[in-house]
N, C-alpha and C positions, 0 to 999 in steps of 0.2 A: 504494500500500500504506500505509493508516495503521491504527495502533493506538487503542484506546479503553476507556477501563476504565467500565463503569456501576453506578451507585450501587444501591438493595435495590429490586428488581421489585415482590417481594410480589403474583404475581396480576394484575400489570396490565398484560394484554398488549398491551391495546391503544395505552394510552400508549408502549411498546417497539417496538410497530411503529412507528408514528409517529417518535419517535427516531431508529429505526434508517432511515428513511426520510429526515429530516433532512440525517440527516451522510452520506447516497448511501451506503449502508454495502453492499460490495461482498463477497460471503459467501467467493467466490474467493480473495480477496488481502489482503482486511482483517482485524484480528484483534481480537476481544472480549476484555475478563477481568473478571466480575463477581465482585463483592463480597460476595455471599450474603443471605440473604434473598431465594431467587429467589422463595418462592412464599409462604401465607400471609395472613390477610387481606382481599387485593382477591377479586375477582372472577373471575377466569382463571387459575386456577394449573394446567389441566393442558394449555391450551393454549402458555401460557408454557414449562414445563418441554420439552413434546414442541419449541417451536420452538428451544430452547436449546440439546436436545439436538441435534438436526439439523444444527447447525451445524459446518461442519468444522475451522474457525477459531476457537476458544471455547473459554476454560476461565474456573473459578470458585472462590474458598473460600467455608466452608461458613459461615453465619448460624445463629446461633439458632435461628430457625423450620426450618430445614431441618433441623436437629439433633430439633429436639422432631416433625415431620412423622415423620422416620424412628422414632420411640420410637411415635409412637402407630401406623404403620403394622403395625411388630412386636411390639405388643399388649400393649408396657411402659407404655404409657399412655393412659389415658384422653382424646379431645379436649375441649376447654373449648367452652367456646361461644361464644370471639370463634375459633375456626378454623375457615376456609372451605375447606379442601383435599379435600372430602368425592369433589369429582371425579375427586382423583386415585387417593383411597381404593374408588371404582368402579371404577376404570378398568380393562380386560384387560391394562393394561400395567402394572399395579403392581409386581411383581415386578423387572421390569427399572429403572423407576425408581428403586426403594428400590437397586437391587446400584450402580444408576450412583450417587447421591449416595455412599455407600458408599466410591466409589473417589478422592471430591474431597479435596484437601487444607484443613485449615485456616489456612496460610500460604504463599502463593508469591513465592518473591522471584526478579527478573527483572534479569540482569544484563545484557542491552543498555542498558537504560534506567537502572540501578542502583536499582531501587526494589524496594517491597514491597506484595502486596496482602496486606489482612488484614478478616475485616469487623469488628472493633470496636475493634480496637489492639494496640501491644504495650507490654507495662509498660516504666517509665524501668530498671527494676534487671533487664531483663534484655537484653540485644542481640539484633540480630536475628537472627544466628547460632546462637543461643542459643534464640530464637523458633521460629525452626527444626527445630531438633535437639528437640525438645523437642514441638511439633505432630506429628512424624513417628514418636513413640509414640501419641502418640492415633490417629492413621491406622492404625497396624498395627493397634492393637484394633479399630476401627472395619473395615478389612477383613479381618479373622480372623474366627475359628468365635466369638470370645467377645464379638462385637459386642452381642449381646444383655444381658449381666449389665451391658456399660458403659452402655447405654442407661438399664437401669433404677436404676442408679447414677451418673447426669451429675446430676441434680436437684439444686440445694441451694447454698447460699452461705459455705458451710463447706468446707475451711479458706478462711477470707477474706485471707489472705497468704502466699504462695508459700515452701518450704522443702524445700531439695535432698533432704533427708530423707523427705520424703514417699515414699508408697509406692501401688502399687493403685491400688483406685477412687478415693482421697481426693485421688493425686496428678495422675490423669486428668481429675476433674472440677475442679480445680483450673486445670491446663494451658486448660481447655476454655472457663473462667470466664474469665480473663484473655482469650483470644485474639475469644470469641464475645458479651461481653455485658457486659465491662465501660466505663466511662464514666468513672467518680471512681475517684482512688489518691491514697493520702496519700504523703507524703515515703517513708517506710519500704516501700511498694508495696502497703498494705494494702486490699482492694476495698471499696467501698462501693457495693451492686449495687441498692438501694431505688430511688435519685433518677434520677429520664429528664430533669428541664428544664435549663436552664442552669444554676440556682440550684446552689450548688454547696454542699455540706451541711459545718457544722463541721467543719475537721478534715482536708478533703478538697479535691481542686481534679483538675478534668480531666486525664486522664490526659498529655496533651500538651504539658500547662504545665511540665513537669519537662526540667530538660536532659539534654541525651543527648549522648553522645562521637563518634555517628557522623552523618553528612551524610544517607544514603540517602533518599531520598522515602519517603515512607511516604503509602499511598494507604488509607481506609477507609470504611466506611458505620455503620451500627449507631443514629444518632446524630441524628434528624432535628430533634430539637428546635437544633441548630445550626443548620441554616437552611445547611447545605453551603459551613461558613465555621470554620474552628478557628482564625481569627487568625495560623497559624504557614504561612511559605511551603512548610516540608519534607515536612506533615501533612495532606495533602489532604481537605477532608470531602467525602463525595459520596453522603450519602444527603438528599435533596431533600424528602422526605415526600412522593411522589408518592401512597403507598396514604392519607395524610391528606389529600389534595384541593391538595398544593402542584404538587410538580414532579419530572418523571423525568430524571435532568444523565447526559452521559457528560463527559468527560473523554481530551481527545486526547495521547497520550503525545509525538509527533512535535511537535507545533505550542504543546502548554500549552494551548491553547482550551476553555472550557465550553459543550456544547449542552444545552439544556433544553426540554423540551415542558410544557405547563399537563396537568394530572392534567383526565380528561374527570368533568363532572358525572352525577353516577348515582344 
């Protein structure tokens, strides 16, 4: 029986099998927890999702993409033209896919191991308790009747600093910006949502470099341009950029080990 957390799929399922082939990944006894961004991107995302779902052993928080999949599947938005999920937007099983993400958390913290999965971080000013408690309002909106309004209200990089006062949508997509997409926070907790490279913009510095009062592991993806390295032992990165042609890693909870498979050329 081991454990493994894997970094953002985004589509690429066949880099996942392979992985999961890897590490003898035994569907029976072994246990998954992806980091989100399952789909998105690559090129496979509804065979990805349907192999995900299947699994009996598997859970996930929600990424970015999967947040915006579900807005454009519920006709809050528009898709761009770098999204490939069009298969799953065909698919007879749409319905059930949209109600399952629906039911995912944006934070699971896992106390055999004492860790936490998140896929993009959690701010220094707030714990993870706090992380918590705080994700599992966004989850009731997102599984209630008002899923909808919060969809067409997640958009936007305002307010760009968390304030217990906040209310509604401002405080939801707030919650949502913090847990799913951010990278740069200043001292004060403030987001800086523009910059993806290392290069850390005036002002600002990776959300990780800041010290924190608790030990927990903190496991995330969101972040490829790290190269699946945040420098800190407790901060796990583990998005690889497999959907950019790097690498798809899990990460063994039991043993500490990283596997990684090369992204197939396409």
């Amino acid at each position: 029986m081991s454990s493994y957390v894997i970094g953002d799929v985004q589509g690429c399922y066949d880099e996942l099998c392979e992985l999961l082939s890897k590490i003898s990944f035994n569907p029976q006894t072994d246990t998954l927890y992806f980091l989100g961004d399952l789909i998105n991107r690559g090129p496979k995302n509804l065979e990805t999702i349907n192999l995900i779902r299947s699994l009996p052993r598997s859970s996930t928080v929600l990424g970015n993409h999967d947040l915006h999949f579900l807005a454009v599947a519920s006709g809050c938005r528009e898709p761009s033209n770098k999204d490939t999920f069009e298969d799953i937007l065909n698919s007879s099983d749409l319905a059930a896919i949209v109600d399952w993400f629906r039911q995912q958390p944006l934070v699971h913290s896992n106390d055999e191991f004492n860790c936490t999965f998140v896929h993009a971080g959690i701010p220094h000013i707030w714990t993870v308790e706090k992380a918590n408690t705080l994700a599992r309002e966004v989850e009731t909106v997102l599984k209630g009747d008002g899923f909808v309004e919060f969809l067409e209200n997640m958009y936007g990089n305002t307010p760009a600093i968390w304030h217990d006062a906040l209310e509604g949508s401002m405080r939801h997509r707030t919650i949502t910006n913090y847990l799913t997409r951010m990278r740069f926070s200043s001292d004060e907790g403030e987001l800086e949502l523009s910059h993806k490279s290392k290069n850390r913009p005036k002002g600002f510095s990776p959300w990780f470099n800041f010290a924190r009062n608790e030990n927990d592991l903190i496991l995330f993806g969101h972040w490829a341009a790290l190269e699946g390295s945040s420098g800190k032992e407790n901060m796990l990165a583990l998005d690889t950029g497999c959907v950019w042609g790097r690498e798809l890693t899990a990460y063994c909870l039991e043993n500490k080990r990283r596997f990684s498979v090369s992204a197939i050329n396409r």
